[in-house]
C-alpha positions in Angstrom: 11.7 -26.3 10.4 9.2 -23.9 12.1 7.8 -20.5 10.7 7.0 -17.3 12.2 3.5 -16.2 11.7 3.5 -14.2 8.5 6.6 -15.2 7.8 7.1 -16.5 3.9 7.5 -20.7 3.6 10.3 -21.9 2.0 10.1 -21.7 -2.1 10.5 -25.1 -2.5 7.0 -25.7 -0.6 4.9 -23.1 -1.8 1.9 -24.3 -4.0 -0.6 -22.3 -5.5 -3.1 -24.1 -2.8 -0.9 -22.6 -0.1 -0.8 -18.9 -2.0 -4.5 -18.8 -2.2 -4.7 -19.9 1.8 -2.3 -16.8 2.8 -4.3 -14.1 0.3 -7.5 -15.1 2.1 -6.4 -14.1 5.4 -5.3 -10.5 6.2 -2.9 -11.0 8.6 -0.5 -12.1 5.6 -0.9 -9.1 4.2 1.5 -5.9 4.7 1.2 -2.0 4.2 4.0 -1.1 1.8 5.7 2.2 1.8 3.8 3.7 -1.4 0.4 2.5 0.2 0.1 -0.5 -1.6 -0.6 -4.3 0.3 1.2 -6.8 -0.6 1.4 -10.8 -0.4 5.5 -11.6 0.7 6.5 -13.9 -1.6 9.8 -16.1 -1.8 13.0 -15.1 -3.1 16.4 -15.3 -2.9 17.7 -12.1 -4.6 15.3 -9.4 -2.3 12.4 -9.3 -0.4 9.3 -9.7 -2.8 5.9 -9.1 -2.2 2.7 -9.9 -4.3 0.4 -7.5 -5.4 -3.1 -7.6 -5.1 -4.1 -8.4 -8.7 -2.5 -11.7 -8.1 0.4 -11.8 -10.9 2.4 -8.6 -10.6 6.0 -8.5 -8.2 6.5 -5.3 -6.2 9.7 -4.3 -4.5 9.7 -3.4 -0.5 9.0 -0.3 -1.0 5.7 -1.2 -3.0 6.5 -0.7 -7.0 6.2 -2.8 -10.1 9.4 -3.5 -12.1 7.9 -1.4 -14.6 8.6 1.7 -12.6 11.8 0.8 -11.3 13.0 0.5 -14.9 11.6 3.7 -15.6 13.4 5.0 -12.8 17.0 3.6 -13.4 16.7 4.9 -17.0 15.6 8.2 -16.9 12.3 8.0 -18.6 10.6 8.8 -15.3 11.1 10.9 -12.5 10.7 9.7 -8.3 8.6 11.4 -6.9 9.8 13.4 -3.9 7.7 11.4 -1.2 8.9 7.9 -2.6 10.6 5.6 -0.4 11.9 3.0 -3.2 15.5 3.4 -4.2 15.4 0.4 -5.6 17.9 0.2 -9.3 17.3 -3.1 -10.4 14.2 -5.4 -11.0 15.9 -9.0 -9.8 12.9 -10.9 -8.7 10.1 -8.6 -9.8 10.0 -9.8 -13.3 9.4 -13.5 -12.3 5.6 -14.6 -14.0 5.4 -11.5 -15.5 3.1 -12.9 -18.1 1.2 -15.2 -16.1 -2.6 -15.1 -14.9 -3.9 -15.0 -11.5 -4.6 -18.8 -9.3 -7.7 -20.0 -10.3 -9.9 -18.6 -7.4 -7.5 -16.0 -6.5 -9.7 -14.0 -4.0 -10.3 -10.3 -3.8 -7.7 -9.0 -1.3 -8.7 -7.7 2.2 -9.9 -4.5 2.8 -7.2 -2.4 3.9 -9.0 -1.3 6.9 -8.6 -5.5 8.2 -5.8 -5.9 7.5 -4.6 -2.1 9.8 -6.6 -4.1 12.6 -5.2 -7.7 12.4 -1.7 -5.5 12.5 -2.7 -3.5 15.2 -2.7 -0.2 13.5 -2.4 2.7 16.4 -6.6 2.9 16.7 -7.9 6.5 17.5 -11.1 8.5 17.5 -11.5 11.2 15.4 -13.5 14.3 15.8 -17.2 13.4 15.7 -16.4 10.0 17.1 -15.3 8.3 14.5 -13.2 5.2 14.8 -10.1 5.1 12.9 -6.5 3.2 12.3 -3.2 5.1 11.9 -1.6 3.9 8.0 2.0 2.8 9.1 3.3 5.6 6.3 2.9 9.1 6.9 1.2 10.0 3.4 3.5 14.0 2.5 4.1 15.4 6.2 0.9 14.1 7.4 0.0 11.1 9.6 -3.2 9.4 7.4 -6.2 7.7 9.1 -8.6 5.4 7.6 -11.8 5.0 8.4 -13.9 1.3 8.7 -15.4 2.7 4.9 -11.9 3.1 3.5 -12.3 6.8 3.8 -8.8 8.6 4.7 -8.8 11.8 7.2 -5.8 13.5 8.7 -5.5 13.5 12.9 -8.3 16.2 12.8 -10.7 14.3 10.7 -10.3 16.6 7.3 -10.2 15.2 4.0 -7.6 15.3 1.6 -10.5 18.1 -0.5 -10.8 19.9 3.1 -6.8 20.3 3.8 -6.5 21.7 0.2 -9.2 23.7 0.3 -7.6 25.2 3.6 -4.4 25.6 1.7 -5.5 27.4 -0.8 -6.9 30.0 1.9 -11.4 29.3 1.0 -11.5 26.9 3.6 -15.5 26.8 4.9 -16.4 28.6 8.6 -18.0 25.0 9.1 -14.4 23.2 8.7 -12.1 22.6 11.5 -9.0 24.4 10.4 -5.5 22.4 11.0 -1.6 22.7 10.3 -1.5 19.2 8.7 0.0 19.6 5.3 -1.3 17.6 2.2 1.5 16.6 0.2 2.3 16.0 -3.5 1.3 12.7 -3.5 -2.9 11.9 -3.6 -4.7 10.3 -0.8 -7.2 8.9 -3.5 -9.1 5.5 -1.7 -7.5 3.6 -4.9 -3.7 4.3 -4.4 -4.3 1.8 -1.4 -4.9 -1.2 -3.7 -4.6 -0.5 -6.7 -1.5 -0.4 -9.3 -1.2 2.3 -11.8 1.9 2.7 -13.9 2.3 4.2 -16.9 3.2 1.7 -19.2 2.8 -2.5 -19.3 6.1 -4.3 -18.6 
C-alpha cells in the first residue's frame, strides 16, 4: 500500500517513533482554520489532528474537545469568525490524560511550515518578505513575516489597523480599508491552545 506525502499511515502502523519522525518535519504540519497547526492523526470517526503540545486532539477546524463541549452545551458561546461546527467530540478525547513522546520536539515555526506549503509569498511595503496564512483572520487576508510577526496586505499591525479604526491613526502610518476583526492576531493564537477550562 502506498501513501501520499503528508498523508496519515494507517493506525495499525503508527508508532510513537514514526509520530516523532512526522512532528520534526514541517511539511506534516497543516494551518487549521482557527490558526492553530496541527499533526493529522489516525482515525476512523473524523479527521483528527495533533496539536502542538503533543497530547491534545483538535477537530478540522482546529479546537480541543473541551470547547466543542462547551459549545454543544451552552456554557460557551462561537465566536462569530469560527469555522468549527463541530457537535460532538468522537476522536478528540482519545489520550486525553496522557503525556507527550519522550523527545517530542518543539513544533515548527509557523513561518516553515507557510513555505514548505507554498503559502502565496509577497513583499510588503518596505520590502519585507512575507507568506499569505491560508485563513483570512476577520475580513482581512493575514501575512506573516520570517519573525512570526503578522501584517495585513499593507504591512499594518493588528495595533496600527485599530488605531486607524478608532480614527488617531499616526501621519507616519499608511492608512488602509483592511478591517481587524473580533478575533486577535496575537503571535500566540498561531501555536498555542487556550481554553477556558481542562477537559
Amino acid at each position: 500500500m502506498t501513501t501520499e506525502p503528508n498523508s496519515t499511515p494507517p493506525a495499525e502502523h503508527v508508532t510513537e517513533r514514526d509520530l516523532l519522525a512526522r512532528a520534526a518535519c514541517p511539511a506534516e504540519w497543516v494551518p487549521l482554520p482557527n490558526g492553530r497547526l496541527g499533526l493529522p492523526v489516525p482515525c476512523k470517526k473524523r479527521r483528527v489532528f495533533l496539536a502542538t503540545d503533543g497530547r491534545t486532539r483538535l477537530c478540522e477546524h482546529g479546537e480541543t474537545a473541551s470547547a466543542i463541549s462547551q459549545y454543544a452545551n451552552g456554557s460557551r458561546t462561537r465566536s462569530v469568525d469560527s469555522a468549527c461546527s463541530c457537535m460532538n467530540c468522537d476522536g478528540l478525547t482519545a489520550g486525553r490524560f496522557q503525556k507527550p513522546p519522550l523527545d517530542w520536539p518543539n513544533a515548527p515555526s509557523y513561518y516553515d511550515v507557510l513555505v514548505t506549503r507554498d503559502a502565496e509569498a509577497i513583499e510588503l511595503p518596505g520590502g519585507r518578505a512575507a507568506r499569505r496564512l491560508p485563513y483570512a483572520i476577520g475580513s482581512t487576508e493575514v501575512f506573516m513575516l520570517p519573525s512570526g510577526v503578522l501584517r495585513c496586505r499593507h504591512g499594518n499591525s493588528e495595533s496600527t489597523l485599530r488605531s486607524i479604526e478608532k480614527g488617531g491613526a499616526n501621519p507616519r502610518r499608511r492608512p488602509c480599508g483592511c478591517a481587524v476583526g473580533k478575533q486577535s492576531w496575537r503571535r500566540g493564537r498561531l501555536q498555542t491552545l487556550v481554553t477556558q477550562r481542562a477537559f
